[in-house]
N, C-alpha and C positions, 0 to 999 in steps of 0.2 A: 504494500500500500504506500504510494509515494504522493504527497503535496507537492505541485507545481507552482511556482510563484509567478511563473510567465501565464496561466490561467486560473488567474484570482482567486489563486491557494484553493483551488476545484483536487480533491482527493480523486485517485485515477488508481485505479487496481488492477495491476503487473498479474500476468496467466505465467505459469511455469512454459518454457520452449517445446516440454515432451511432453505436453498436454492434450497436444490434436485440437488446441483453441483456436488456428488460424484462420478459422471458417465467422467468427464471430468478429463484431466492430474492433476491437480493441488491436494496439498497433504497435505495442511495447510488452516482451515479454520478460523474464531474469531463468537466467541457469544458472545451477550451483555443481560444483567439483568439487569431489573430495580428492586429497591427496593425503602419504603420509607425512608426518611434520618429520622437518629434517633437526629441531633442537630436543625435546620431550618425545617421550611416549605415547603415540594417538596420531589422531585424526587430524586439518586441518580443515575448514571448508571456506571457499570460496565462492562468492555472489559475482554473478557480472549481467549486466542490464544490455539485450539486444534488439533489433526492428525485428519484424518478420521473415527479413530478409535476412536475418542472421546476425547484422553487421552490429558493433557495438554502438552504443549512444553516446555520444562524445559532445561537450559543450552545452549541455544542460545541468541548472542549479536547480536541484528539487533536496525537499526531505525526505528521507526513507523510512519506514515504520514496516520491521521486522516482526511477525511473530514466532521466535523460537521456542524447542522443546531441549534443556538443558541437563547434562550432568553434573556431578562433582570431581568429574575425574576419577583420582583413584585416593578421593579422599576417604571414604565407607570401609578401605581397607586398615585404616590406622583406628576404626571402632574397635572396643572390646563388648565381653559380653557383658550386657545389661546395660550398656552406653544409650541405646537407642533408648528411651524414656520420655521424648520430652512430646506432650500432646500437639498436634496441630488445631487449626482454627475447626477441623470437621471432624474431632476428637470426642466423645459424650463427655462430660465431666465427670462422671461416675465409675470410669475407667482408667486403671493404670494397669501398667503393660512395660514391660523390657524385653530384649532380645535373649534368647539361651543360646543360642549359637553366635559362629562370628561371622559376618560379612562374606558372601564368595567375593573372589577377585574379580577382574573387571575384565567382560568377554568384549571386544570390540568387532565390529562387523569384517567380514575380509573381502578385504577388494581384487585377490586373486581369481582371475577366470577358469583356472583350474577346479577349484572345487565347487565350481557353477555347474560346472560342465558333470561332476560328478553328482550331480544332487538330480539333472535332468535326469541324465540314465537312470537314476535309480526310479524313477518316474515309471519305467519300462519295465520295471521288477516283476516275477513271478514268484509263487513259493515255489516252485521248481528251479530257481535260481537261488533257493537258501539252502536246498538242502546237501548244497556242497560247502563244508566246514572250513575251505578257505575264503570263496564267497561271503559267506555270513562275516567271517571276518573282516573284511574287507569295507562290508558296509556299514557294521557296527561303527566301524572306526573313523567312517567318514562322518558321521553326526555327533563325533565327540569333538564338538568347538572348540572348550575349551583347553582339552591338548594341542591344539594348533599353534598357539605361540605359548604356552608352558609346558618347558618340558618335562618338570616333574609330572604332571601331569597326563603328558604322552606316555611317557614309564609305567606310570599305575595302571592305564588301558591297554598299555601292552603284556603287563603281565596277567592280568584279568583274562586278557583275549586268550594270552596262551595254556591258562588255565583247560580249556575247552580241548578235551583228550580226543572225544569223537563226537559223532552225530550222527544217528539213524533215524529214516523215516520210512512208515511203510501205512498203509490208506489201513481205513477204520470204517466202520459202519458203528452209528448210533440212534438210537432213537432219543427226539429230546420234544420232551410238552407233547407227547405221541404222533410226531413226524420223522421219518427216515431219512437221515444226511448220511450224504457221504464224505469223509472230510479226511485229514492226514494226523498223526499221529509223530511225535519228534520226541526221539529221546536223547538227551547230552549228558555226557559222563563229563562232569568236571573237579577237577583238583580245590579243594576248599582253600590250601594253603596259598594260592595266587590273591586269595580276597582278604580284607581283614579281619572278617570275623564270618559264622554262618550265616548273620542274619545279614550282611550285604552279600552273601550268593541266594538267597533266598528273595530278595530285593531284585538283583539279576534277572533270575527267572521271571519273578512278575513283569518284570518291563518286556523280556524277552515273549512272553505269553500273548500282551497286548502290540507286540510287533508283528510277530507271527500272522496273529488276527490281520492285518492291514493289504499283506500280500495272498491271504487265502481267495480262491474262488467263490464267486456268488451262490450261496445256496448253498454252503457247506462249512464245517467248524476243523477247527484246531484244537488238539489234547499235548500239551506239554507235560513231559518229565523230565527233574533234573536230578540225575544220583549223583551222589557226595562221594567221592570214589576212597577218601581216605578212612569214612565209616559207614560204605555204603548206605547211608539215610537216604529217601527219595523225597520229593518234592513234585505235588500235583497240579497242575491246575487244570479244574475241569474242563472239557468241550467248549468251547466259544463260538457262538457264529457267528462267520467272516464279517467285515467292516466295508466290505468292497457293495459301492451302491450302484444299482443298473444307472447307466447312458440314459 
């Protein structure tokens, strides 16, 4: 939103350039760029104000009225626990609250095309493309952001990942609410000592259950088990059906 003072301070509202607004009156657009900053950690972003025609606008004094969406950087990291306390204006007064944990670290967006490019593919996914145990790895690891630039972080998910001894899948017939699906069936033998304790492999699996579910066939579930191979305990979770909605 920018004040013109060459048309008696008339407020004139800037369309984003990749908006497809070019069809409408308006004859001044702004694009923004990100780049990484070359002194700090992060982001930089850049405004610049063009015609229609692309070209910049050069030789005009106007005001500019920004409305951003900001952070603190990576100041949340230097909270401890129970720091966070202090109410805001949309806070009930009959409420107090602190944090029990501490702050996660700060995941910033990645402007690499590479893992653009890996997120489409996986767009094309089948559960017949999971049920190869390098595979699964493979993908798992691509929706772990925030190993991406920490690499302790990368280390934890690779040894999780390598956790994962085998993987069998073989098709199942059940009846569920007394309907007959047909659906697949995944067993993983994993090493407990890759995780920190049982209840983050047990954690694991739940996410893995609700993954499962997202690449199944329409009109058919998924039955996950995980054995614990250092005291063989199993780990169930029922049939689910699929997440995949008709065209």
């Amino acid at each position: 939103m920018i004040k013109d003072p060459s048309r008696n301070n008339r407020i004139q509202q800037y369309s984003n350039f990749e908006s497809f607004a070019h069809n409408n009156t308006s004859t001044r657009f702004y694009k923004s760029v990100i780049k990484e900053s070359v002194e700090e950690d992060g982001y930089e972003y850049y405004v610049s104000f063009v015609s229609r025609e692309h070209k910049n606008l050069e030789g005009i004094r106007e005001t500019i009225s920004i409305n951003l969406k900001c952070t603190n950087h990576n100041l949340p990291e230097l909270l401890g626990i129970g720091d966070i306390c202090m109410p805001s204006q949309n806070t009930p007064s009959y409420i107090e609250f602190k944090n029990i944990t501490l702050p996660i670290k700060t995941v910033r967006p990645i402007l690499d095309e590479k893992l653009h490019w890996k997120l489409i593919s996986n767009l094309s996914l089948n559960y017949l493309s999971l049920t190869h145990l390098d595979v699964l790895r493979d993908v798992l690891s691509t929706y772990d952001f925030p190993a991406i630039n920490d690499i302790q972080a990368r280390r934890r998910t690779e040894k999780r990942l390598s956790g994962i001894e085998s993987l069998e899948t073989k098709k199942s017939d059940r009846i569920i609410k007394g309907i007959i699906y047909r659906g697949q069936k995944s067993t993983l033998r994993i090493d407990s000592n890759t995780f920190l304790c049982e209840g983050e492999l047990f954690l694991f699996g739940a996410i893995l259950s609700e993954f499962f579910r997202l690449y199944g066939t329409i009109n058919s579930f998924h039955f996950l088990e995980v054995i614990n191979t250092n005291n063989n305990e199993t780990f169930k979770w029922e049939q689910k059906i699929s997440l995949q909605n008709m065209i």
